[in-house]
C-alpha positions in Angstrom: -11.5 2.9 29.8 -8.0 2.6 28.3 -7.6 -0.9 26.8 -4.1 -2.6 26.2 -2.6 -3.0 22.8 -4.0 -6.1 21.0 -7.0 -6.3 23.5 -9.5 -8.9 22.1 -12.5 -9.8 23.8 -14.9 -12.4 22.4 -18.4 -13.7 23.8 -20.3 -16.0 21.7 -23.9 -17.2 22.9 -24.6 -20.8 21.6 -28.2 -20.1 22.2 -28.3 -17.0 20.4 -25.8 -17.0 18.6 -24.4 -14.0 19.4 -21.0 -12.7 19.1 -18.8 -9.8 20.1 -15.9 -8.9 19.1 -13.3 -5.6 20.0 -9.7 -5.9 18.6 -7.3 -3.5 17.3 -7.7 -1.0 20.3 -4.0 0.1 19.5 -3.8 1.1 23.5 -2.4 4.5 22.2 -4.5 7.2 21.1 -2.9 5.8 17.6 -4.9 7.6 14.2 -5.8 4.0 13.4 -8.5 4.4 15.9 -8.4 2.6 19.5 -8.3 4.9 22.0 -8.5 8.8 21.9 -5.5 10.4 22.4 -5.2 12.4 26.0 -7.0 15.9 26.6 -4.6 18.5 25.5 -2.5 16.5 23.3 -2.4 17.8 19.6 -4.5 15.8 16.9 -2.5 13.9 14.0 -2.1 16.4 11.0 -3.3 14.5 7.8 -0.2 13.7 5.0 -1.7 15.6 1.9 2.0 15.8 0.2 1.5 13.5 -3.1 4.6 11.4 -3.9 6.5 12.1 -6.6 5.7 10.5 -10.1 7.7 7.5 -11.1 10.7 8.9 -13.6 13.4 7.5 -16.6 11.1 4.3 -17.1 13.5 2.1 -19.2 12.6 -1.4 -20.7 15.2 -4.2 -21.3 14.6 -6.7 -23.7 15.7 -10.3 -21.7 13.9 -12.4 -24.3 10.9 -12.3 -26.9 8.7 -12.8 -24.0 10.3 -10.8 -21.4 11.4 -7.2 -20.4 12.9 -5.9 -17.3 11.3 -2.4 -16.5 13.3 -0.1 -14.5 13.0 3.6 -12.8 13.8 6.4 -10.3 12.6 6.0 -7.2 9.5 7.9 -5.8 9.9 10.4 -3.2 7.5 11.4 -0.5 8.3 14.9 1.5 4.7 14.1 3.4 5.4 11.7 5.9 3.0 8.7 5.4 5.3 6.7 2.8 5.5 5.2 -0.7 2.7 2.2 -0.5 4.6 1.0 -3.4 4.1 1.0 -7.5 1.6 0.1 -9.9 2.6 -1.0 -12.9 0.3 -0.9 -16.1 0.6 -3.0 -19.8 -1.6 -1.1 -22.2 -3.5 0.8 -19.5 -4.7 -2.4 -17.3 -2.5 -2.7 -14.1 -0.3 -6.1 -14.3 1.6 -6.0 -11.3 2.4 -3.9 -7.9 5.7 -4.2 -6.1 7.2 -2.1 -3.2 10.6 -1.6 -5.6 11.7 0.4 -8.0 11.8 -2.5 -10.9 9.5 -5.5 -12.3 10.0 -8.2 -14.5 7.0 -8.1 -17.4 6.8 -11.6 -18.8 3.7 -13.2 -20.8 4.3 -10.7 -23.9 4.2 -11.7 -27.5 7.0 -11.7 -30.0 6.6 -9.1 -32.8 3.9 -7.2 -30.5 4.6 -3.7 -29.7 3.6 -2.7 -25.6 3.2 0.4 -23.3 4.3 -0.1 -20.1 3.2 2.7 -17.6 4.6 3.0 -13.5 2.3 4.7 -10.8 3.1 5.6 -7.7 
């Protein structure tokens, strides 16, 4: 049975309790899951290209508190897309963001601080 995209079907039993619930059926043959794709059609080949590492990661001082971190843009010859960056203070991840900058603010004056990108 081929369901249509966004099919959502819900039965609840207020004596039981019961419920049942089917969304995200993608009505495609989608690798998401939902429905299989048709007989004879070739099967989704998997991204296993990494994305390139983050590179030239410079820091601007904007105040004692505050420093603008900026690089080159990831790459990704695979197919499935950047998800985005994570940036790291000292090791411990801070912040993500989908762009190729962040704004690190909460630092101490006079402390020194390592700032790492990941894609």
């Amino acid at each position: 049975m081929r369901l249509p995209n966004r099919f959502c079907v819900v039965l609840v039993t207020l004596g039981l309790l019961a419920a049942l619930f089917v969304q995200g059926c993608g009505g495609g043959g989608s690798a998401a899951g939902g429905n299989p794709p048709p007989a004879g059609s070739p099967l989704p080949v998997a991204d296993t290209t990494a994305v390139s590492v983050p590179q030239s990661l410079v820091a601007t001082a904007i105040s004692t508190t505050q420093a603008n971190l900026a690089w080159l843009a990831s790459t990704d010859g695979g197919g499935a897309g950047l998800a985005g960056y994570r940036v790291l203070r000292g090791g411990f991840e801070i912040a993500t963001t989908v762009i190729a900058s962040y704004s690190d603010t909460g630092r101490t004056a006079g402390t020194a601080y390592a700032n790492t990108v990941r894609a």
